[in-house]
N, C-alpha and C positions, 0 to 999 in steps of 0.2 A: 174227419170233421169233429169239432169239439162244439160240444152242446151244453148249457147249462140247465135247460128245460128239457127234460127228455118227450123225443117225438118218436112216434114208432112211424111216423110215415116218415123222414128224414133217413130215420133208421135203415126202413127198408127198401127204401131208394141206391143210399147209396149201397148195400148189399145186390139189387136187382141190377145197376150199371157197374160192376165191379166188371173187370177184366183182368186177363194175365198181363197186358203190358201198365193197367192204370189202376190198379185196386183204392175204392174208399175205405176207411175204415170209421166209422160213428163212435164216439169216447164220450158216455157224460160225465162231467167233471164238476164239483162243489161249487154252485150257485153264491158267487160272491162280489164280481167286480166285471167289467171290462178290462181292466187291467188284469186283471190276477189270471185272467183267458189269455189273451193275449204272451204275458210272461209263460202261461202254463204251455201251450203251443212251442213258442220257440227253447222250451228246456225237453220237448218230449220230442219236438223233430231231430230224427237224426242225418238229414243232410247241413249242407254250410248255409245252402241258401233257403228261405223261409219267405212261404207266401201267405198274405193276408187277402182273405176275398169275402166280402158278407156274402151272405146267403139269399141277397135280395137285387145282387150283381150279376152282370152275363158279361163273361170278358171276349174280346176280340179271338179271331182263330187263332195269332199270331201274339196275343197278348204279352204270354209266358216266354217265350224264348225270347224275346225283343228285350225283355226285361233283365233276361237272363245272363244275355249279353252284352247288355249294357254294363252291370256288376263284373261281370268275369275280365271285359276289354279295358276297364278303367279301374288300374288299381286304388286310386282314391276315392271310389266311389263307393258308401257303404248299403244304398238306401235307393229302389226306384221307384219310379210311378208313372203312370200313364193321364193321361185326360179320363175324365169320368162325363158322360153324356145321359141327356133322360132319355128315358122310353115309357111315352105316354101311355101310358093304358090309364090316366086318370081325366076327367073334367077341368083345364085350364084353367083359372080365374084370374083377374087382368095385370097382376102383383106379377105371376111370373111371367109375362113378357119381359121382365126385367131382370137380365141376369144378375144384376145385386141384390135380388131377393132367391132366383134360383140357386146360389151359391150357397146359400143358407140350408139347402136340400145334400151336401156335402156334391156338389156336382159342377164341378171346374172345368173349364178348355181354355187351357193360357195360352193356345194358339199354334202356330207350326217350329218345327225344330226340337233338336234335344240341349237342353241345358241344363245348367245347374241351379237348382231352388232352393229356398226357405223353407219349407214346408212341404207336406205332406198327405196324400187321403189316402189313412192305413189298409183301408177295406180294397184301396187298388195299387197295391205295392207287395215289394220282396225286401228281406233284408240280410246281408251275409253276417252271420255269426260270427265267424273264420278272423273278419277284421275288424267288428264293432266289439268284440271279450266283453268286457265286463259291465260295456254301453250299452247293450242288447238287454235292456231292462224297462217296464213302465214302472214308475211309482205311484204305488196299489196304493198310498194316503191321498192320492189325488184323483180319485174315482167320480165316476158317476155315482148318484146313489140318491135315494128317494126318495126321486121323480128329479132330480137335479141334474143338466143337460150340460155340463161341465166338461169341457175337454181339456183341461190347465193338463192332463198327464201326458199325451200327448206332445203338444205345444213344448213343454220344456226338456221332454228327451232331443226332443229335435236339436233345442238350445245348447244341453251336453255335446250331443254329436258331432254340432257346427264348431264345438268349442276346441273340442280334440282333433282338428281341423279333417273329421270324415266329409265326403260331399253328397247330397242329394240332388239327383238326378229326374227332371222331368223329359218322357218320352213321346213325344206327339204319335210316333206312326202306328201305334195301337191304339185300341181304348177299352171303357168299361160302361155297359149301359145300365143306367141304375133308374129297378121298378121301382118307385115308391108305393106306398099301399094307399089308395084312394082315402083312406079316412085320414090319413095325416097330410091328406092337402085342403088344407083348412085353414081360413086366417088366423083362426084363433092359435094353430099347430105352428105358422109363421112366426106369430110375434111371439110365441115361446121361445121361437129357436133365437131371434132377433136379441129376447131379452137376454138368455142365458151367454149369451154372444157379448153383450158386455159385460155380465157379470165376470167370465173369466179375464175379461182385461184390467177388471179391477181386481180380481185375485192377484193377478200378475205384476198389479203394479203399475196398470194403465199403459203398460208398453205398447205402441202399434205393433199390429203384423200383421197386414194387408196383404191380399191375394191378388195378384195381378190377372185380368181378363178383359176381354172383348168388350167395351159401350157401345151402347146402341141407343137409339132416340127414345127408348123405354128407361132405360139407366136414367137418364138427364132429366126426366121427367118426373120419374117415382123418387128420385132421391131426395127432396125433402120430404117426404114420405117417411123413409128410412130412416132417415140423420133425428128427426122427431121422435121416434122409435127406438131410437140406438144413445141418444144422450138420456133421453127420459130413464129409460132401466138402465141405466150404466150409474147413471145421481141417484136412484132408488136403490142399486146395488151396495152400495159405497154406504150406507146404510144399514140396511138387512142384510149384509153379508158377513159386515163386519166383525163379528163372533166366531162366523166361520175362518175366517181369513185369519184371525189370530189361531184358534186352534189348529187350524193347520201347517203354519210355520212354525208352531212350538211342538209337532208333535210327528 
């Protein structure tokens, strides 16, 4: 596990569940980026294939090899993931009944079957080295950083990947159940996530890339809701970002 804060209880956890067939090992690493984690991981793993799991995740029993196999059996496939599901241990409030705001909590179910996707939820994926070379990269200029809820680095590795025609793979028959921590279920923690959600489409350049999922008579209901929420900071974006957006294509 790679830490940028160092925990001695992380620490010595994964030292007390180490085993001879599953050993952890706890690495802290220079507190700089999400990205720069991420890249640091898949340059220090020495297998082909490379898993991304937060720490805030519980994957299915079967999670890992489902995934594993899926990469190995499809040689065009560089990149997998499963559905990501809640596991309440928090106070609902009536926003998420509606999976177009639960979405927002990175927590997707496109549904049943395996196919090929767009997109990605890194925290519930693997990705093989072996065939993505030189594409097995985040671009650490396009970070989060502070308190800005940016995911543009992400978003456009995918875009390379798709381009050197790798495929991504969404796998229903697993999953991943994601705690969230009670304090960040919060409206106020919502329309954060809501806002920065279009600022990165204006980073981008306003391009869509919508998630496909399940509606439900909550969806249809709360969406003007959303669409109020999601045009407002995206017009205010396109504004106050605007400095940023230059700097970061020139630099």
């Amino acid at each position: 596990m790679l830490d940028q804060i160092y925990s001695e209880i992380i620490k010595n956890y994964c030292k007390n569940n180490s085993s001879e067939s599953i050993a952890f090992h706890y690495i802290q690493i220079e507190k700089k980026s999400l990205s720069y984690a991420k890249n640091t991981w898949i340059k220090m793993s020495k297998n082909d294939i490379v898993l991304f799991l937060d720490t805030d995740w519980i994957a299915s029993e079967n999670w890992a090899s489902s995934i594993i196999q899926c990469i190995e059996n499809n040689p065009d496939v560089a990149i997998a993931w499963t559905a990501v599901l809640p596991k309440r241990n928090w106070k609902q409030f009536v926003l998420l009944k509606s999976n177009m705001f639960v979405n927002d909590y990175s927590m997707f179910n496109l549904g049943k079957g395996t196919f090929e996707y767009h997109k990605v939820l890194w925290g519930s994926s693997w990705l093989s080295k072996k065939k993505l070379k030189q594409y097995a990269n985040f671009n650490e200029n396009l970070w989060r950083q502070n308190g800005l809820l940016l995911w543009w680095e992400e978003t456009e590795m995918m875009d390379v990947i798709r381009k050197a025609w790798f495929k991504i793979f969404y796998i229903w028959d697993e999953y991943i159940l994601h705690q969230v921590a009670p304090e960040r279920m919060t409206y106020w923690r919502l329309i954060k996530r809501i806002f920065y959600s279009g600022v990165t489409k204006y980073l981008r350049g306003w391009m869509p890339s919508p998630y496909k999922y399940k509606k439900t008579f909550y969806d249809y209901l709360f969406a003007p809701i959303y669409l109020v929420f999601y045009w407002a900071w995206l017009i205010y974006a396109s504004f106050k970002f605007k400095k940023f957006k230059n700097n970061k294509a020139n630099g």
